[in-house]
N, C-alpha and C positions, 0 to 999 in steps of 0.2 A: 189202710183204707184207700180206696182207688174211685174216683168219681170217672165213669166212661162215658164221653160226652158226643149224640148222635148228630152232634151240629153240621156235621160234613154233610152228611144223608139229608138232613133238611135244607138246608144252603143249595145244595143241586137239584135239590124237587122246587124251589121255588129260582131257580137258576139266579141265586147269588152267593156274591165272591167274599171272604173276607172279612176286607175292608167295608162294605157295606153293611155288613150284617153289624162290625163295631161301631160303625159310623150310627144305627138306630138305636146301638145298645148303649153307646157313650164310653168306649171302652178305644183302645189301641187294639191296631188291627193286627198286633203281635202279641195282643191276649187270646183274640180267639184262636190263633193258630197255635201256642201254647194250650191250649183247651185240647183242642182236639186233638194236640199230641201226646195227652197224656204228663206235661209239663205243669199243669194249674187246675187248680181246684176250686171252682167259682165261688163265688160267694151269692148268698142266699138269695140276695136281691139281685145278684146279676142273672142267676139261674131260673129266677122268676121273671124275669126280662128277658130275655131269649125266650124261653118256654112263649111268654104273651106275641111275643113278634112271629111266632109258627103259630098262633095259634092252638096249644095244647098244653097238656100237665107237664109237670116238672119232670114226671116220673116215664114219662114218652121220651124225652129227650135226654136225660139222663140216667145213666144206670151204676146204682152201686153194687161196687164189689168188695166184699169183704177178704180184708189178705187173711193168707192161714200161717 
C-alpha cells in the first residue's frame, strides 16, 4: 500500500513552503518532505490536519494506491 500525498500541489496554490505547512500541523518540517516523497505514511489525524489546513477532504489530498 502506497499513500500519494498532493501536499506539494496544495503548499504552491496557497504559496507555502514546508516548514510552514509542519509548523500549523505540529509536525517536523522533515515529515512533510518525507510525505511527499513517498518516504511516510501519515497518520490518520495528521492526514486529517493537513486536509483542514487546505481546506478539503482527506480524499483530495491523498490518494491511495494499491501495490499489485
Amino acid at each position: 500500500m502506497t499513500i500519494r500525498a498532493k501536499t506539494k500541489e496544495f503548499r504552491a496554490k496557497y504559496n507555502m513552503n514546508q516548514g510552514e505547512l509542519a509548523s500549523l500541523v505540529g509536525v517536523r518540517r522533515e515529515t512533510i518532505g518525507n510525505l511527499e516523497n513517498g518516504k511516510y505514511n501519515p497518520s490518520l489525524k495528521l492526514a486529517f490536519d493537513i486536509a483542514n489546513i487546505f481546506n478539503v477532504s482527506i480524499e483530495e489530498i491523498f490518494e491511495y494506491i494499491k501495490d499489485e
